[in-house]
Phi, psi and omega in degrees: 000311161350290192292328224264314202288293202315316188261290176261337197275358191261353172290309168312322184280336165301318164314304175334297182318294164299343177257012189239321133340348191218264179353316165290332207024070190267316207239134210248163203280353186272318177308304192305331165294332153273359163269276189336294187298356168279305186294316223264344174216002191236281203293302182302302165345290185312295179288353177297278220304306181320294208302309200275357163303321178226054182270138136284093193340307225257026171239321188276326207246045154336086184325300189304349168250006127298316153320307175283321171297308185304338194287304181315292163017269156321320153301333177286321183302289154341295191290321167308309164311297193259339147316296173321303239242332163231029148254314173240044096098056126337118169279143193324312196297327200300303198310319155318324158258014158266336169292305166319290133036262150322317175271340197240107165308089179304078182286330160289265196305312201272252186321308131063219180282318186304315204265340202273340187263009180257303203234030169084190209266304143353309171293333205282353198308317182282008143265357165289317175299288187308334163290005181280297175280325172017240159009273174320286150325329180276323176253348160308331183276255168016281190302327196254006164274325160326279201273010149268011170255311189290314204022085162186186189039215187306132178311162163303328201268359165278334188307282172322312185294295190326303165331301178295332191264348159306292186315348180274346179256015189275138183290347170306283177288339152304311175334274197310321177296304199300326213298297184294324193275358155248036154269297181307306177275344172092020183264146147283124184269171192288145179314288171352292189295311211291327152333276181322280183337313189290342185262340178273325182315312185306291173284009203278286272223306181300313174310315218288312214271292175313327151339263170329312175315306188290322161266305168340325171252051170243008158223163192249160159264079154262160192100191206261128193288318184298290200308300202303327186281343176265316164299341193271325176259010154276324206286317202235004174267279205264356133341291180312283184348281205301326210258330164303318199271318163321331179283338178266344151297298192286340158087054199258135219256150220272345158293271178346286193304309179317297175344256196337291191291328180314292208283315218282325194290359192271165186256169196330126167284163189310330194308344184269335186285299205277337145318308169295321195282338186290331192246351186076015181231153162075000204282019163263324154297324155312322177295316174315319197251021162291323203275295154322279189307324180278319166359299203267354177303285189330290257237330170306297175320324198263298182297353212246316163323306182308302191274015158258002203030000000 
């Protein structure tokens, strides 16, 4: 019960705050669009780069503890996909993105702050790394499963570069890319600047989170229920499940492995949404189940702590 007070309910109620503030219409959905673009592209950024700038690379960037999340990762994707697509007789373009869904993790807004109040500030490298490739992995699988189910419009290999190249302008992946090149080159930056970063650093994670509260209530739980339901138990069951059992195989050292099963148990990122919105299939079921998973999220999360200890 600790962790549930201690841990996880005080991240929620900073959701809660935004979503009961916009609900309410105390705080307005144009205000909440300009606090997202302030985290999503100014504050989070701010904080990749501060974080993986002074990461230990050849400590943090673990095979066994990438083998094991991706792996989980990739499975989810699957049970999503073919879950969609022969259990509840889905069309392909849809199953793809519930299956994106299922793969793609709130690993940033979610994953975080819950592990930074559960096992400290320390603790965190090893989710800086899996949010280092996160993104990239995530929509190369996403994008090329699209357009060998679609074969139409742009080749794939035009498709991919259009992606790579959102992604060389996503503000995210700048974050990560500088982070890594004064990780890498050894530079110092001046006490000043590195000041500044710290005071955006500070706000990143509390905003970001009031924010999410403040869009979670522009979706309903609409669309077809059985899939949000199915999404909602690869997301916050067998994701988690599948990244426990590779850490234990694999012989993943017990920092790593909390990380890991932490980020893989967290629920669909918005990012699941904005995907479907790129094609035009499903989006009501993404949404539905961005909104149900993180919900249901509160009481997984409180379990998947207890057996983690």
């Amino acid at each position: 019960m600790s962790a549930l007070i201690e841990v996880i309910l005080p991240v929620f109620l900073v959701i809660g705050f935004g979503y009961l503030a916009v609900w309410r219409g105390l705080f307005s959905t144009a205000g909440v669009d300009g606090l997202m673009k302030f985290t999503q592209n100014f504050a989070i950024p701010f904080l990749l780069f501060r974080a993986i700038s002074t990461l230990d690379l050849s400590a943090s960037f673990d095979p066994t503890l990438l083998g094991s999340f991706y792996t989980g990762a990739f499975a989810g994707f699957l049970a999503g996909f073919l879950g969609a697509h022969f259990l509840f007789k889905r069309p392909l373009p849809d199953s793809v993105a519930i299956g994106f869904a299922t793969l793609f993790s709130n690993s940033v807004l979610l994953g975080l702050p819950i592990t930074e109040r559960a096992y400290g500030l320390d603790a965190l490298s090893p989710n800086y790394a899996i949010i280092a490739v996160h993104a990239p992995f995530c929509y190369t699988i996403g994008v090329t499963v699209m357009e060998l189910v679609r074969a139409e419009g742009k080749t794939l290999v035009e498709t991919l570069a259009s992606v790579l190249r959102s992604m060389a302008r996503n503000a995210l992946v700048i974050g990560i890319v500088a982070g890594f090149v004064v990780n890498l080159s050894g530079l110092t930056l001046p006490t000043t600047f590195l000041a500044a970063v710290d005071m955006m650093v500070r706000a990143a994670l509390p905003a970001a989170l009031f924010g999410l509260g403040g869009v979670l209530v522009r979706y309903r739980p609409e669309g077809d229920l059985r899939v949000v339901t199915w999404i909602t138990l690869v997301s916050l069951v067998l994701h988690p499940a599948i990244v426990w059992g590779m850490g234990r195989v694999l012989g993943l050292e017990p920092g790593p492995f909390r990380s890991a099963v932490l980020t893989a148990a967290m629920a669909p990122g918005i990012n699941t949404y904005v995907f479907a919105s790129m094609y035009g299939v499903a989006q009501r079921v993404a949404a539905s189940a961005v909104l149900v998973a993180t919900a249901l999220s509160l009481v997984t999360v409180w379990i998947w702590l207890g057996l983690l200890g």
